[in-house]
N, C-alpha and C positions, 0 to 999 in steps of 0.2 A: 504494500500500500504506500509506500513512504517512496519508492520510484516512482509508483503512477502521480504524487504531488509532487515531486521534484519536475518530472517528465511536463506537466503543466506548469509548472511555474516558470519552467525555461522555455516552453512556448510563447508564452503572457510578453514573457522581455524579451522574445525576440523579435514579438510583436509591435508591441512599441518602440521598439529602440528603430525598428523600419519607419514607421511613421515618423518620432524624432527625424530620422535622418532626412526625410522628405519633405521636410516643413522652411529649411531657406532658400532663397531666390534661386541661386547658383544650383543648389541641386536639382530645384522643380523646372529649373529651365534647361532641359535636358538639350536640345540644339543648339543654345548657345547666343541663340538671336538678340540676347537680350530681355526678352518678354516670356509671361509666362502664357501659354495657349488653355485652353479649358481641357484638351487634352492632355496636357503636362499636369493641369491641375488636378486629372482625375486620379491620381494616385493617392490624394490626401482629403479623406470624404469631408471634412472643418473647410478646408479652402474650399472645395466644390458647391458647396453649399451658401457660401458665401464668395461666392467669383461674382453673379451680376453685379450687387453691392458695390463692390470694392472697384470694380470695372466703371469707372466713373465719367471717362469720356464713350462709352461703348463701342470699341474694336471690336471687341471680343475677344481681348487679351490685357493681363496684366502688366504695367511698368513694374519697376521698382518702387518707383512714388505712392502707386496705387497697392502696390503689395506690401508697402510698408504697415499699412493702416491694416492689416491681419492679425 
């Protein structure tokens, strides 16, 4: 029993620490352009949810400016 909670718990933080990792600009702008795209954004469901928001002139893409404000 005490593997299968280990075995979970180290799922849990491998979990977030992916999300951590996906949460600054640099990382979620995977191309490089610059901007973050709603598909860049889809790897972090907090930003996806709050991408029109934040999307303040409406590309349909986040600055850094705009992504700052997350």
């Amino acid at each position: 029993m005490k593997t299968l909670h280990k075995t979970f718990a180290l799922i849990a933080l491998a979990s977030s620490s992916a999300a951590f990792a996906a949460s600054d600009f640099d990382t979620l702008d995977a191309d490089g352009n610059g901007v973050i795209s709603q598909s860049e954004a889809a790897v972090n469901a907090d930003l996806t949810a709050a991408f029109t928001e934040l999307d303040t002139d409406g590309n349909g893409e986040l600055s850094k400016a705009e992504f700052a404000n997350f």
